[in-house]
C-alpha positions in Angstrom: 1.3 19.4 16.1 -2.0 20.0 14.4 -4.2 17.6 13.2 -3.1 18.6 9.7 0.3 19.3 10.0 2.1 22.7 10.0 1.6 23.0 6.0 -2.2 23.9 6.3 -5.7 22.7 4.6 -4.5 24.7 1.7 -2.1 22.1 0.6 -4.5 18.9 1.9 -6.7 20.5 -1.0 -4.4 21.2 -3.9 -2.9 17.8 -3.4 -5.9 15.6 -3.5 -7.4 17.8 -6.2 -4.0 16.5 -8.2 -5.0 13.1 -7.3 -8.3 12.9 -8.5 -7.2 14.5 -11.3 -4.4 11.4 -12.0 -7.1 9.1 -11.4 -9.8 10.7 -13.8 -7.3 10.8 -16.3 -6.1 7.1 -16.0 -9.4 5.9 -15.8 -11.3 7.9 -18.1 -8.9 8.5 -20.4 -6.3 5.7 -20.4 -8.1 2.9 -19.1 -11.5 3.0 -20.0 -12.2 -0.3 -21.6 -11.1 -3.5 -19.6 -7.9 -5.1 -21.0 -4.7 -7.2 -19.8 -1.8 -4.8 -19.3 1.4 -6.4 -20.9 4.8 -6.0 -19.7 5.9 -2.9 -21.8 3.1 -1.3 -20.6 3.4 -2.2 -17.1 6.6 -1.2 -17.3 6.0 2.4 -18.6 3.2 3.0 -16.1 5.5 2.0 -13.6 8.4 4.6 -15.0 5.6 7.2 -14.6 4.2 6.7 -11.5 7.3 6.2 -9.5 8.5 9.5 -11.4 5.5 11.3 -10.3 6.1 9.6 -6.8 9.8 10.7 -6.4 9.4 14.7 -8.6 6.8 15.4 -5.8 10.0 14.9 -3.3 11.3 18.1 -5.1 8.1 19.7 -4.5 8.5 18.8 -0.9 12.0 20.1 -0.6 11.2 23.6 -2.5 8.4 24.4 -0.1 9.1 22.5 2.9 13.1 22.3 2.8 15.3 18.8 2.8 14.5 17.7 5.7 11.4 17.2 4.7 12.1 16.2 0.9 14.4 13.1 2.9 11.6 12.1 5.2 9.1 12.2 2.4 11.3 9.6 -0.1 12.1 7.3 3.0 8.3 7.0 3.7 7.3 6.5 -0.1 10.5 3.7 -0.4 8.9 2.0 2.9 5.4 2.2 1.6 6.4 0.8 -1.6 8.5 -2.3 -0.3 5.8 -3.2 2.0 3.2 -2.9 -0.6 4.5 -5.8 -2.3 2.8 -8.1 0.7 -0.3 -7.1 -1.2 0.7 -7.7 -4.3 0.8 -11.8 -3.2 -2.0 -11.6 -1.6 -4.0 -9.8 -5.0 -2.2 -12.9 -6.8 -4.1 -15.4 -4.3 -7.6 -13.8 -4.2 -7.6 -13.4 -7.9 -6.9 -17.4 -8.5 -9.3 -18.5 -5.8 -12.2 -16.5 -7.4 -10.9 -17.3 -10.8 -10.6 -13.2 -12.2 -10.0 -13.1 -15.6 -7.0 -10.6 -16.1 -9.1 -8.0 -18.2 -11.2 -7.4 -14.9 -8.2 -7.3 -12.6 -7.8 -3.5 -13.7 -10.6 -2.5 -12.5 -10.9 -4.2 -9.5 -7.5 -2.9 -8.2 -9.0 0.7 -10.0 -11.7 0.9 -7.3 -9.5 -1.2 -4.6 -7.2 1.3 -4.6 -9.3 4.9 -4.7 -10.9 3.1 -1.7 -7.3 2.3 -0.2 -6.8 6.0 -0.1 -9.4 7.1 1.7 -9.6 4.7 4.2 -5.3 5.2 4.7 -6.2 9.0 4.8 -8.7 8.8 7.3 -6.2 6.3 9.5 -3.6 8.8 9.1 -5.3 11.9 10.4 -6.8 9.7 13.3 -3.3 8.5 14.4 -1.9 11.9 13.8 -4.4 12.9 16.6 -3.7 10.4 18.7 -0.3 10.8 19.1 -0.4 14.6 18.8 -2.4 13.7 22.6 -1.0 10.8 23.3 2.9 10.8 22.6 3.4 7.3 24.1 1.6 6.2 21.6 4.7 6.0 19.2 6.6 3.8 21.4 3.4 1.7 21.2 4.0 1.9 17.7 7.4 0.8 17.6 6.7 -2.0 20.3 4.0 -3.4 17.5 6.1 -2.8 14.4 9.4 -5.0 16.5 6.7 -7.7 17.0 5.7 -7.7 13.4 9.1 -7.7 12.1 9.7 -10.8 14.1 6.2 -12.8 13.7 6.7 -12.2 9.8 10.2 -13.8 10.2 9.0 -17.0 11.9 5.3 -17.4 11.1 5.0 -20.3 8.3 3.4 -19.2 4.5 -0.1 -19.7 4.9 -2.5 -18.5 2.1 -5.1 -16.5 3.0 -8.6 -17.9 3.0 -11.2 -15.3 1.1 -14.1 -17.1 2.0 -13.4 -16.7 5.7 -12.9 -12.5 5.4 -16.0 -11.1 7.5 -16.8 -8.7 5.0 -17.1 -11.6 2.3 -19.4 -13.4 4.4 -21.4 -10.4 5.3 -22.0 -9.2 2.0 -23.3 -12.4 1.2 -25.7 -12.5 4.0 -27.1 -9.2 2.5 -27.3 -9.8 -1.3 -27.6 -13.2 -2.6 -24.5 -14.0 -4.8 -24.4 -15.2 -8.5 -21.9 -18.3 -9.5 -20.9 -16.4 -12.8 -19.3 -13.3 -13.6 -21.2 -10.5 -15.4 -18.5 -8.7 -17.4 -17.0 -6.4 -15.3 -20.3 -5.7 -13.3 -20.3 -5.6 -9.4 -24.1 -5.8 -8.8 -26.6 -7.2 -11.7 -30.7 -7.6 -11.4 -32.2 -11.1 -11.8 -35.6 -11.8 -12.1 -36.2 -8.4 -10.4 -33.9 -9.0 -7.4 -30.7 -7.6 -7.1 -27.5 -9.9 -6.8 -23.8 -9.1 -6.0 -21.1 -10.5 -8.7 -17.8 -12.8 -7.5 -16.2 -9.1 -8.8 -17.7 -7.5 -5.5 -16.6 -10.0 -3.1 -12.8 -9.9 -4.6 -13.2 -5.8 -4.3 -14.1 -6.5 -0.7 -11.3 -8.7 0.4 -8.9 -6.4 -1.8 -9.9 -3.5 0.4 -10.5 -5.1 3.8 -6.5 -7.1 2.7 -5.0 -2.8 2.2 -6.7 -2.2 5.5 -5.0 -4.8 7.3 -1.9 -4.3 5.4 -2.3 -0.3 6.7 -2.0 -1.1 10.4 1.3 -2.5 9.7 2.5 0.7 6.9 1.5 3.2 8.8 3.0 3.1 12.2 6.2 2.8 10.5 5.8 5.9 8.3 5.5 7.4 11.7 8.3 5.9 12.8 10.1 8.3 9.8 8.0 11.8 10.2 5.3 12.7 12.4 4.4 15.6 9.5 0.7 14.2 8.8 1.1 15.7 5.1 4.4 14.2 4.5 3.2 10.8 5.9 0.1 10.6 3.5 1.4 12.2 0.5 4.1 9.0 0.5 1.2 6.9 1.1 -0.9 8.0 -2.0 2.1 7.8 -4.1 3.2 4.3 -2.9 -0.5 3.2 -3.8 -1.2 4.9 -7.1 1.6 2.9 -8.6 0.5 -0.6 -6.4 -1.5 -1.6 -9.6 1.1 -0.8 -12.3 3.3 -2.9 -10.5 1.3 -5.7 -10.1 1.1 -7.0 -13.2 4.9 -6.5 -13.7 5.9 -8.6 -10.3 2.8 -10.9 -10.0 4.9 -13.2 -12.7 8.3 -12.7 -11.2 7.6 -12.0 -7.7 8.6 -16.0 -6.6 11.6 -15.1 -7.8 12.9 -12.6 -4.7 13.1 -15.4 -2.2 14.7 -13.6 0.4 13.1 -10.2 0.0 10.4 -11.2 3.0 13.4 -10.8 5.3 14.5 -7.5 3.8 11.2 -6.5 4.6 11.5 -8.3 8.4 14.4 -6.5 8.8 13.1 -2.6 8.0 10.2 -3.3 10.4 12.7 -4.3 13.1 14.9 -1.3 12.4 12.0 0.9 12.5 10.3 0.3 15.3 13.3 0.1 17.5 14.5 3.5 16.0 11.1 5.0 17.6 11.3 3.2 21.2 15.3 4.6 21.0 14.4 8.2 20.5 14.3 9.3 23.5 17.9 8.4 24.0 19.2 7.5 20.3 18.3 10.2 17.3 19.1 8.5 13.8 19.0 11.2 11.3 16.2 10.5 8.7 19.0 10.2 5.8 21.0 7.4 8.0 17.1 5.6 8.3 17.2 6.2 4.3 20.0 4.5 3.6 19.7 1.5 5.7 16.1 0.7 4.6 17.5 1.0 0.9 20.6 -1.3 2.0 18.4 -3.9 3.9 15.9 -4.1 0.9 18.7 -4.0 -1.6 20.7 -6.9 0.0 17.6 -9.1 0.0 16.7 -8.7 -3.3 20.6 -9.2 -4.4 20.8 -12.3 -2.4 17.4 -13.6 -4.1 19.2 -13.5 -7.2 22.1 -15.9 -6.4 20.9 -19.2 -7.5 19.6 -21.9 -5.7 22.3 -25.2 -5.0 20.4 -28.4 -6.2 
């Protein structure tokens, strides 16, 4: 397999050229001003990215046929449930550094054009890797079975911003203000120039996704091993992230049991890659059971609690 996949640099560029584009227009046309985004409109930009996400499977299946289309909508439904980890832990960093929600936009903006970068650059490494080293993918599957199970028993804990080592480096190098300055991420005092809280929040939002990625990815590869197909379900899982955290940072409490649906496809996943060699689950069987495992937890959150 090469490093980019059998679909060639020609398609690498015509998709991220779409991208930027999506993001220019959000940003520059949409979104320019900072502003709270209410429920109707989360909503809506929901509706359009997760069209976008799910009429670029068509795209996939006209030019790369349905086996591809199937692996490409299993990986974007896995991104997207295990993006929602991130969304708690956006809802914690933005309390402890007391964001006010018209700056929240903008931080996940830039969070998230960073996100793709770094995921893109993850995703041709591994691609590499395992294109030398195929054992790699059992390594994989090992990890994603030991993730499954240590998010199953491991005890809520909150994570501590101040303790993230890019935090604490960044404030070793620029000194720090105790006030926001609108939605600034560097301002000059007195001649000297300071960081804002806004750029310490952007760098635990990043460093968070990256950490979050070590977990996503491997188990996208547990679906494809088609670089393109693995990073164009990753960019569309991401571009709606924001959207849909301000419509489930209110209600997302509420889906109890949805950490074990999540538990679950990390499990089934990993052990689907170490049973290759002798076990071959068609990628539309995989489909369906991460859709049935999710679906069950969030059904079963719904069922109200016994006093």
């Amino acid at each position: 397999m090469e490093l980019l996949g059998p679909h060639g640099i020609g398609a690498w560029v015509l998709f991220n050229v779409m991208i930027l584009a999506f993001l220019a227009l959000d940003l520059g046309v949409f979104n320019r001003k900072s502003r709270v985004l209410g429920v109707r409109e989360s909503i809506f930009w929901n509706v359009v990215w997760t069209s976008a996400g799910l009429a670029f499977a068509l795209v996939v299946g006209r030019l790369y046929g349905k086996t591809s289309a199937i692996e490409y909508v299993t990986g974007y439904v896995l991104e997207r449930a295990l993006s929602i980890d991130n969304i708690f832990v956006f809802v914690v960093v933005f309390r402890y550094f007391s964001v006010p929600r018209e700056h929240q936009h903008r931080i996940l903006y830039w969070g998230i054009l960073g996100a793709l970068i770094m995921r893109g650059a993850l995703i041709l490494a591994g691609a590499a890797a395992v294109a030398r080293f195929h054992w790699l993918l059992y390594v994989f599957g090992a990890f994603l079975v030991y993730t499954g199970f240590h998010l199953l028993l491991k005890k809520d804990e909150a994570p501590e911003p101040h303790k993230n080592p890019a935090v604490r480096l960044a404030s070793r190098i620029f000194p720090v203000t105790h006030e926001l300055h609108g939605e600034h991420f560097f301002v000059r005092l007195q001649g000297v120039l300071h960081a804002t809280p806004l750029l310490l929040v952007l760098l635990v939002v990043e460093t968070t996704d990256l950490l979050f990625a070590f977990d996503s990815i491997p188990a996208v590869f547990g679906v494809t091993r088609d670089p393109f197909i693995i990073y164009t379900s990753n960019v569309f899982a991401i571009l709606g992230l924001r959207a849909m955290y301000f419509l489930l940072a209110a209600i997302l409490p509420s889906f109890r049991f949805l950490n074990y649906g999540l538990c679950a496809v990390l499990v089934f996943i990993g052990l689907r890659m170490l049973a290759e060699p002798w076990i071959e689950i068609p990628v539309t069987w995989a489909l369906t059971l991460v859709c049935v495992m999710l679906g069950a937890s969030m059904l079963a959150s719904l069922i109200p609690k016994r006093k």
